[in-house]
Rosetta silent file (secondary structure, phi, psi, omega in degrees, C-alpha in Angstrom):
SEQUENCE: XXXXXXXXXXXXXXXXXXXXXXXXXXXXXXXXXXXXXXXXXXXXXXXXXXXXXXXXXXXXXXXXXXXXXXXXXXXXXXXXXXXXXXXXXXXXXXXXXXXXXXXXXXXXXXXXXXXXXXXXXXXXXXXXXXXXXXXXXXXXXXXXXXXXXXXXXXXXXXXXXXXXXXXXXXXXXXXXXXXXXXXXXXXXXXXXXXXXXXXXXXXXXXXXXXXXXXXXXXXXXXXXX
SCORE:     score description
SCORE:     0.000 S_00000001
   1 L     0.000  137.456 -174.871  -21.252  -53.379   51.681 S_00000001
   2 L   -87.438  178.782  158.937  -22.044  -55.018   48.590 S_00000001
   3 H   -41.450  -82.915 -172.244  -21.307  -54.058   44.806 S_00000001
   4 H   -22.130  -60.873 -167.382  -24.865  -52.716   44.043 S_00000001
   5 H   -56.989  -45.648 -175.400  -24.436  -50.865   47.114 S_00000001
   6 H   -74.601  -53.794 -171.423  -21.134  -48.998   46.556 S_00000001
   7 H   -58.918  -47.263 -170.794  -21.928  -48.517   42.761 S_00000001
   8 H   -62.459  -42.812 -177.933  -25.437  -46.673   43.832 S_00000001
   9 H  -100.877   11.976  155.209  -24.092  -44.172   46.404 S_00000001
  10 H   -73.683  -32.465 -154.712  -21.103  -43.614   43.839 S_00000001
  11 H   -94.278  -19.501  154.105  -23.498  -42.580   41.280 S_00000001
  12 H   -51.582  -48.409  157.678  -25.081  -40.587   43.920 S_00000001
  13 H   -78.564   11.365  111.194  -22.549  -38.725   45.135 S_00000001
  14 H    -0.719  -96.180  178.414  -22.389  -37.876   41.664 S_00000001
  15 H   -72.664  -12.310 -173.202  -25.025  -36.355   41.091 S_00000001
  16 H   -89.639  -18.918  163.951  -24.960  -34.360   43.888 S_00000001
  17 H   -75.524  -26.908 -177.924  -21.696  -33.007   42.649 S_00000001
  18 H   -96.414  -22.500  154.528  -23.003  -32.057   39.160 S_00000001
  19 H  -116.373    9.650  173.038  -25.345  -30.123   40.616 S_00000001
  20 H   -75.669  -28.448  165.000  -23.655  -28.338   43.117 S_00000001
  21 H   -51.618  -86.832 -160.768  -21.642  -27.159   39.692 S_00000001
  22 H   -44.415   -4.952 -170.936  -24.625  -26.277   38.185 S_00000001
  23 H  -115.323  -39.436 -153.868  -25.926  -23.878   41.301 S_00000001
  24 H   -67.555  -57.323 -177.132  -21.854  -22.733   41.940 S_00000001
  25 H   -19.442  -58.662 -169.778  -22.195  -21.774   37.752 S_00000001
  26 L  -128.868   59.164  160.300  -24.695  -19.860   38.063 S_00000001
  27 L   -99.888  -30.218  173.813  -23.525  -17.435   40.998 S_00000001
  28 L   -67.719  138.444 -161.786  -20.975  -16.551   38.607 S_00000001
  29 L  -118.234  127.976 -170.747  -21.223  -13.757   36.188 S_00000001
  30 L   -91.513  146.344 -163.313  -19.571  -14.882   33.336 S_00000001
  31 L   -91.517  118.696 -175.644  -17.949  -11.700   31.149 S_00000001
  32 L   -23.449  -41.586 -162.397  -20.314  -11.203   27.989 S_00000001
  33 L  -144.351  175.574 -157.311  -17.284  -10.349   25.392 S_00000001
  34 L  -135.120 -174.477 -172.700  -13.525  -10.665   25.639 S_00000001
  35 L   -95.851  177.880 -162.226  -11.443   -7.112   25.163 S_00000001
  36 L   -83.253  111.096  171.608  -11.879   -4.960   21.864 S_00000001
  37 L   -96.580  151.784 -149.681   -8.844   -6.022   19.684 S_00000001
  38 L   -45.969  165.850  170.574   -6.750   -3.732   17.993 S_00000001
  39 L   -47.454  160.849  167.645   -7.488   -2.204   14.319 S_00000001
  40 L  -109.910  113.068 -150.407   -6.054   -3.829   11.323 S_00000001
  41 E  -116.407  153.477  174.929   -3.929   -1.365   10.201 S_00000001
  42 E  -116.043  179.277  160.340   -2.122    0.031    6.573 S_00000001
  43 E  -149.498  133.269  170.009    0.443    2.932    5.863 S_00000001
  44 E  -134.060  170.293  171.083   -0.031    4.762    2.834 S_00000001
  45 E  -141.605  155.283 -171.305    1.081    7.902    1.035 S_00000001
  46 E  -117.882  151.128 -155.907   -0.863    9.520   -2.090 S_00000001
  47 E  -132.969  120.113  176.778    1.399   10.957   -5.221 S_00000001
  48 E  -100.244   95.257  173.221   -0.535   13.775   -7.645 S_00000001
  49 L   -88.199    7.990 -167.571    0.154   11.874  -10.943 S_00000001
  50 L   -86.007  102.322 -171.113   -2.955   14.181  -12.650 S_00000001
  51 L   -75.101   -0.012 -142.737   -1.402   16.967  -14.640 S_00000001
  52 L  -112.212  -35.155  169.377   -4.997   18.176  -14.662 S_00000001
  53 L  -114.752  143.878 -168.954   -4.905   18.994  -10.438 S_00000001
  54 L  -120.601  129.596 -163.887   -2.857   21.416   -9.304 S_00000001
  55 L    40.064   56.119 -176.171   -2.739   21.895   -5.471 S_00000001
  56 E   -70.777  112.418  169.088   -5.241   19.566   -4.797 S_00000001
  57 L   -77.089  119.091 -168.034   -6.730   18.845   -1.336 S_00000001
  58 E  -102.224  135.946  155.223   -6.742   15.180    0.036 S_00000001
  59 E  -168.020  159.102 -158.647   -8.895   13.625    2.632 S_00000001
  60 E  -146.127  139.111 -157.631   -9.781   10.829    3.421 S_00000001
  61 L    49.547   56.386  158.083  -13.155    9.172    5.414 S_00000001
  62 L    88.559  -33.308  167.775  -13.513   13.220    6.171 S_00000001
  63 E   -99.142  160.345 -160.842   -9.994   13.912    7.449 S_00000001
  64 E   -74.886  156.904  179.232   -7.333   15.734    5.429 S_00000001
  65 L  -137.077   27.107  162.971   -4.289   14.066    4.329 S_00000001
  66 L   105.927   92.826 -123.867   -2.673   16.852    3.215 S_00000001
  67 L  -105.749  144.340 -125.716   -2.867   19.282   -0.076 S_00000001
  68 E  -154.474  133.477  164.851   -0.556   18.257   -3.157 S_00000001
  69 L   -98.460 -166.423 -156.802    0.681   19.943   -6.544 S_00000001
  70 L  -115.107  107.143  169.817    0.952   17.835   -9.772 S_00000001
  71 L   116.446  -26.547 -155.168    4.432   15.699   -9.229 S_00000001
  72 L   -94.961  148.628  172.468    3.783   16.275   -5.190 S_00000001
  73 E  -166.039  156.119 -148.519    3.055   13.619   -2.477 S_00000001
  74 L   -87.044  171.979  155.448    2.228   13.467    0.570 S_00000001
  75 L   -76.860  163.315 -179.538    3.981   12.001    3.449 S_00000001
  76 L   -70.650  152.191 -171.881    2.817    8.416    4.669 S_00000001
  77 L  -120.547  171.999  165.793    0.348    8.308    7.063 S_00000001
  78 L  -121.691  139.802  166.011   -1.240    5.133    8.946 S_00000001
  79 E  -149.593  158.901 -155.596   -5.016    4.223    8.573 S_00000001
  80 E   -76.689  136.763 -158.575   -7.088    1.540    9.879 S_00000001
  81 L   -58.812  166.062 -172.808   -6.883   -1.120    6.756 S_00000001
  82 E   131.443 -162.314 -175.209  -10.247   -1.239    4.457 S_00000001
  83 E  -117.118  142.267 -154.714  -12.088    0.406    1.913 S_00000001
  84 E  -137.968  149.746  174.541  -11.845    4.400    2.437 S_00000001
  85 L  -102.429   81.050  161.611  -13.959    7.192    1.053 S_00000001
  86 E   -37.490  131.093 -179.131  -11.449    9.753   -0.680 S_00000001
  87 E  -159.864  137.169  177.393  -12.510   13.428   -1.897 S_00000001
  88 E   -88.398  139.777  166.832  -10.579   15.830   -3.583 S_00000001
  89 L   -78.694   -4.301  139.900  -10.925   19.394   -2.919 S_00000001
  90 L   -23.169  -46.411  169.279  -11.809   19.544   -6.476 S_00000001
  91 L   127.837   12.527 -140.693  -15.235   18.091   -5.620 S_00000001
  92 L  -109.364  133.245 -169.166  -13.662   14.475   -7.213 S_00000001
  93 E  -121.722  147.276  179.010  -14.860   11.673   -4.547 S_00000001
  94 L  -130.538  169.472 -172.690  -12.931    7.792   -4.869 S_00000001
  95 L  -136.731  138.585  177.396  -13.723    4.752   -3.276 S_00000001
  96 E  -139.944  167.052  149.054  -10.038    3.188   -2.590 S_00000001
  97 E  -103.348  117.709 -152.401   -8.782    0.022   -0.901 S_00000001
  98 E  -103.195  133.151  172.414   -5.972    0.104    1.822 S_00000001
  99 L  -119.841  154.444 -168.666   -4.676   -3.310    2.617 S_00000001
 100 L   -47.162  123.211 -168.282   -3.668   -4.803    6.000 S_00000001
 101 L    13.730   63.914  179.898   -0.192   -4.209    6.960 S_00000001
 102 E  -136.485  138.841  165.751    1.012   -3.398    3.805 S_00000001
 103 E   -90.291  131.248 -163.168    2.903    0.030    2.957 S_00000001
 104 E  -172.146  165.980  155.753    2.236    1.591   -0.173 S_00000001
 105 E  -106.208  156.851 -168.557    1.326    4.345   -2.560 S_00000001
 106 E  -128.464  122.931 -178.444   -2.175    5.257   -3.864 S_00000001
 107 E  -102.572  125.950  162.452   -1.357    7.559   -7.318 S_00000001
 108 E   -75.394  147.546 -166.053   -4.274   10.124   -8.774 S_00000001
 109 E  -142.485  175.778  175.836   -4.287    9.754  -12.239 S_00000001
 110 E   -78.140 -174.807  176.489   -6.320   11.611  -14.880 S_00000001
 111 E   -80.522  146.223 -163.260   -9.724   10.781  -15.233 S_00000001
 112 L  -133.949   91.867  149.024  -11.310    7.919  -17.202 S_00000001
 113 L   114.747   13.520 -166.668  -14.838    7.729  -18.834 S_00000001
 114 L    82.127  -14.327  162.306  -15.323   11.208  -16.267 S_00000001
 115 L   -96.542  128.122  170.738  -13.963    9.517  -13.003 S_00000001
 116 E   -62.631  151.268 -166.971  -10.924    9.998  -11.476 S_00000001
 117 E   -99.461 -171.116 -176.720   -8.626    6.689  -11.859 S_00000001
 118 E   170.240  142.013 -164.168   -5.979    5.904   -8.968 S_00000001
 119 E  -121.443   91.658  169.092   -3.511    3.416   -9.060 S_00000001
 120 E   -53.358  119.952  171.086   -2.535    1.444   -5.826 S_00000001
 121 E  -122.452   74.504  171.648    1.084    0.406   -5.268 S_00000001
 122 E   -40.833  157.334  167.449    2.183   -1.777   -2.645 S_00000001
 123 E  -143.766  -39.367  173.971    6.021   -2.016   -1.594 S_00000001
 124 E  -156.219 -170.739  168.730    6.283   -3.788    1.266 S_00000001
 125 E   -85.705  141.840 -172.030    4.847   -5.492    4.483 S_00000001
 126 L   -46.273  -30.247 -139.510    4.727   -2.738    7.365 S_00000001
 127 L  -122.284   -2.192  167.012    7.156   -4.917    9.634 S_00000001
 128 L   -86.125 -166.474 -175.140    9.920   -5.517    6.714 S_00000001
 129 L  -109.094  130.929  175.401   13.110   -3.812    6.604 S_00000001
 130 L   -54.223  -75.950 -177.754   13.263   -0.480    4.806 S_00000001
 131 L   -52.207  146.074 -163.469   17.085   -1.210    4.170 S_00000001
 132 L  -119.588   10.358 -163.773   17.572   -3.877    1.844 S_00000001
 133 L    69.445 -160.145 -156.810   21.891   -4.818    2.682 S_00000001
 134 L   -53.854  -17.113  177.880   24.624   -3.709    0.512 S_00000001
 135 E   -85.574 -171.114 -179.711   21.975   -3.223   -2.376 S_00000001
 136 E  -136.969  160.486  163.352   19.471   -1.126   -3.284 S_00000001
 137 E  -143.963  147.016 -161.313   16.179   -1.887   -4.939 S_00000001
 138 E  -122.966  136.508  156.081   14.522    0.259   -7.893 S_00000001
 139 E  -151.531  146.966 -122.912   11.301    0.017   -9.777 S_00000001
 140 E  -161.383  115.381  174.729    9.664    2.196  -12.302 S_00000001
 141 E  -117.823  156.779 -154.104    5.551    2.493  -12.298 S_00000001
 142 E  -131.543   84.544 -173.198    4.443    4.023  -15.485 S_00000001
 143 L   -99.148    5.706 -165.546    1.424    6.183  -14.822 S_00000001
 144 L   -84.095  153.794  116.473    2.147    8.702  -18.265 S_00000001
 145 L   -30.172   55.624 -170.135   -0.245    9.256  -20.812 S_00000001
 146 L  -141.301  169.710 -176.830    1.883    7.466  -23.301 S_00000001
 147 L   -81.739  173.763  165.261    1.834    4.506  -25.320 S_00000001
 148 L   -43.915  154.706 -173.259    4.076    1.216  -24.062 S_00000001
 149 L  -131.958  119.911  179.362    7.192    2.329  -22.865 S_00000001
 150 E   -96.906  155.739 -165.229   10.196    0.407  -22.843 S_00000001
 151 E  -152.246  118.633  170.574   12.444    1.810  -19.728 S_00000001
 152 E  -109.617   98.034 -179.877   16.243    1.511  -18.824 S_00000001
 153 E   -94.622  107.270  169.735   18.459    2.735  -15.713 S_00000001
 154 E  -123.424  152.381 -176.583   22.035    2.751  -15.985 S_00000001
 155 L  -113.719 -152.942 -170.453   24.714    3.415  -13.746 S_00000001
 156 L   -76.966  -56.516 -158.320   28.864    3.454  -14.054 S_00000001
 157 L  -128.644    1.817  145.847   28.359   -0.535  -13.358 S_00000001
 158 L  -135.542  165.161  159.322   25.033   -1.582  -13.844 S_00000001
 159 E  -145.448  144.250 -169.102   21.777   -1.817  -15.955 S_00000001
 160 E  -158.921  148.107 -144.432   18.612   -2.836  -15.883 S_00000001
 161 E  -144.725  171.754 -174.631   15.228   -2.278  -17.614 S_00000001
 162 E  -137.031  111.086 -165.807   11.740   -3.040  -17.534 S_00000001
 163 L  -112.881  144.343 -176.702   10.203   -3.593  -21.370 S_00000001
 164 L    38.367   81.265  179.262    6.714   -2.737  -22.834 S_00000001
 165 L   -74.230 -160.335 -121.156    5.486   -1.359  -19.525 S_00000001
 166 L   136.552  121.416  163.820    1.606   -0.690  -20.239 S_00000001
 167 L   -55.464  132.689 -160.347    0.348    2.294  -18.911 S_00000001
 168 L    68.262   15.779  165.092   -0.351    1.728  -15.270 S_00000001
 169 L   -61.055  126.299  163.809    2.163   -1.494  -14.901 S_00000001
 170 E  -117.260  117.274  179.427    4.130   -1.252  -11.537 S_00000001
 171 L   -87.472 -159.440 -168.650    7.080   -3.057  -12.702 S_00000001
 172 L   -84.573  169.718  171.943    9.370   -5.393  -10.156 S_00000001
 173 L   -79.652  138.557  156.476   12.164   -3.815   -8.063 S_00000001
 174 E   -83.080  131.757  175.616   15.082   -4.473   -9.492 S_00000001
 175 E   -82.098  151.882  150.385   18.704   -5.207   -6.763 S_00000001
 176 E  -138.308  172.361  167.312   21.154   -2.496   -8.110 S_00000001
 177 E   -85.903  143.489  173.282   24.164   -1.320   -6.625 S_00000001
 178 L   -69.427  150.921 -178.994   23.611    1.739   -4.887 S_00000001
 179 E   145.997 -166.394 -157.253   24.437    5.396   -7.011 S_00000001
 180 E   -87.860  135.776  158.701   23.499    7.547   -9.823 S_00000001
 181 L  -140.490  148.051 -174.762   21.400    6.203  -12.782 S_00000001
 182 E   -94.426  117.389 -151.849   20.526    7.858  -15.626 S_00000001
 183 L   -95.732  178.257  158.417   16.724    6.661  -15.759 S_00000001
 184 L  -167.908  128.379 -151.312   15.761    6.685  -20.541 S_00000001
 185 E  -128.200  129.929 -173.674   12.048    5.912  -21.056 S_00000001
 186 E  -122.214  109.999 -172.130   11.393    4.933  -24.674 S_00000001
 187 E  -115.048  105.528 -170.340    8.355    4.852  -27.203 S_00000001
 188 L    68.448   19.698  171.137    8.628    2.924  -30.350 S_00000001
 189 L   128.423  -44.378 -164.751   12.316    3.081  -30.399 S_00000001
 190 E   -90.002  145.983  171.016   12.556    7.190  -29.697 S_00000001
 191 E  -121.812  144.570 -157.399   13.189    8.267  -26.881 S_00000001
 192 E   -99.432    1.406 -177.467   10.675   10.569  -24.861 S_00000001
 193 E  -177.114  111.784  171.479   12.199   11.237  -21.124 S_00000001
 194 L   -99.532  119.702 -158.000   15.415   11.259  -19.500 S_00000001
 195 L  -134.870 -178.732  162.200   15.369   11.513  -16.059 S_00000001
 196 L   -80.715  178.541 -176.033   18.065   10.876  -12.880 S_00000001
 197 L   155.361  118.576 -164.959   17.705    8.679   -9.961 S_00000001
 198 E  -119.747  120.469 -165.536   20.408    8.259   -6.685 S_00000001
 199 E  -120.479   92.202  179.325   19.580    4.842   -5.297 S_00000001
 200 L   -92.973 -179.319 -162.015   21.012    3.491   -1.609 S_00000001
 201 L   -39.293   36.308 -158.313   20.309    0.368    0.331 S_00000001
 202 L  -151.354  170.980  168.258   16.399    1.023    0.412 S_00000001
 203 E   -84.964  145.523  175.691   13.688    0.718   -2.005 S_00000001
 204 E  -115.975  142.944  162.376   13.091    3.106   -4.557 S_00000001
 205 E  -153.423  134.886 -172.489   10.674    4.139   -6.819 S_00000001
 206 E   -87.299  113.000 -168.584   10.139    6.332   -9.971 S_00000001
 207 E   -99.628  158.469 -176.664    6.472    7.182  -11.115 S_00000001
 208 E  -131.787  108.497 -144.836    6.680    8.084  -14.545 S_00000001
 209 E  -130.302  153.726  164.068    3.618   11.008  -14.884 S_00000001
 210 L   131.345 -148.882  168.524    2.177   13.276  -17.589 S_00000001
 211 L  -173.646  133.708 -171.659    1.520   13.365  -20.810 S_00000001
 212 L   -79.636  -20.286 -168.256    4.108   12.951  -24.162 S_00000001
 213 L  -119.803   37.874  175.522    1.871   15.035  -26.448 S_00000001
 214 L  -122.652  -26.323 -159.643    0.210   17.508  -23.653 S_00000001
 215 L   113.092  -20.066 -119.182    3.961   18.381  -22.475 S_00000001
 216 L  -133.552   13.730 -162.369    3.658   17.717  -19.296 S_00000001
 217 L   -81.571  124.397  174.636    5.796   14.264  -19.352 S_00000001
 218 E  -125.096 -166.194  152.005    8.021   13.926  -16.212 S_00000001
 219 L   178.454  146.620 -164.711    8.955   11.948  -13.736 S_00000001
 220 L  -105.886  135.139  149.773    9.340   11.646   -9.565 S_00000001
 221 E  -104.716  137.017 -176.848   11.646    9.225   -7.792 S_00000001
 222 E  -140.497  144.057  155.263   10.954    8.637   -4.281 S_00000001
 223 E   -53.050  120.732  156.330   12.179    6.424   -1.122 S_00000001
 224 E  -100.364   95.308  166.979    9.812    3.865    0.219 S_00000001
 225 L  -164.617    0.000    0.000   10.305    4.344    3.388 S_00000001
């Protein structure tokens, strides 16, 4: 058999192979979609920094997340990551953003211009470690109806401060040694709020709430975790 010859019933047997694919193809039913993969998910918890609501109902894209005093917060919850439609049992409706596997707090604040504000505060990635080794870590978000605030925590063996805070500034964590600190929150030199704080290996954090000339100036430390 010559070249020509050999080349010709190669390219034959070919073709007779590409379309026996093409007929085998389409006996097959190929599956339309792949499976549905999971949500993208956050964990948050909400903090009633609004001296203005008092036992306040949360819920949020229609289910409740739990009813709240002024100072009060809820526990964390998980919710598929996004932008979520909030309502107060107040009548006060929010538009918030949750972000993907990040743990955090979402703070009510008073109202600005007639809308309630809120303040988002990340802390960590869902999947880090709460405990932090032999240290602790501290940070101080400053949510008062006050002017800057310079702010100082000391313990027996350390201190460490955060200066001309801005209302709604989430300052950095600070490493401390774990223990007792004596939190002193300052405005123009005087100082307006002395508060406590017991800090162990984990993150911590102190909202600083209120108002210095309504009365009402406090402040909550809480575990993020």
């Amino acid at each position: 058999m010559n070249m020509k010859s050999k080349n010709k019933n190669s390219f034959l047997l070919l073709g007779v192979f590409i379309i026996y694919l093409i007929l085998l193809s389409s006996c097959v039913e190929m599956p339309t979609k792949g499976p549905t993969p999971p949500p993208l998910v956050s964990t948050y918890r909400f903090v009633n920094a609004a001296p203005d609501l008092a036992n306040v109902g949360i819920a949020v894209d229609g289910t409740s997340a739990g009813t709240i005093d002024f100072k009060g917060n809820t526990s964390y919850a998980q919710y598929v990551s996004g932008t979520k439609d909030v309502t107060l049992s107040n009548g006060d409706a929010i538009i918030i953003s949750m972000a993907t596997d990040y743990q955090g707090t979402i703070c009510l604040l008073p109202k600005e211009a007639g809308v309630r504000a809120v303040l988002r505060a990340n802390e960590m990635r869902v999947f880090d470690p709460v405990n932090t080794g032999a240290k602790g870590m501290l940070r101080m978000i400053h949510v008062a109806e006050a002017p800057d605030v310079d702010i100082t925590a000391t313990s027996s063996d350390t201190s460490v401060s955060w200066t001309a805070a801005k209302y709604k500034s989430i300052g950095a964590y600070r490493s401390v040694h774990p223990g007792d600190y004596t939190v002193t929150v300052a405005a123009a030199g005087d100082t307006v709020l002395t508060f406590q704080v017991t800090v162990g290996s984990e993150r911590n954090s102190a909202f600083i709430m209120g108002s210095a000339t309504g009365g009402t100036l406090s402040a909550v430390a809480l575990k993020d975790n």
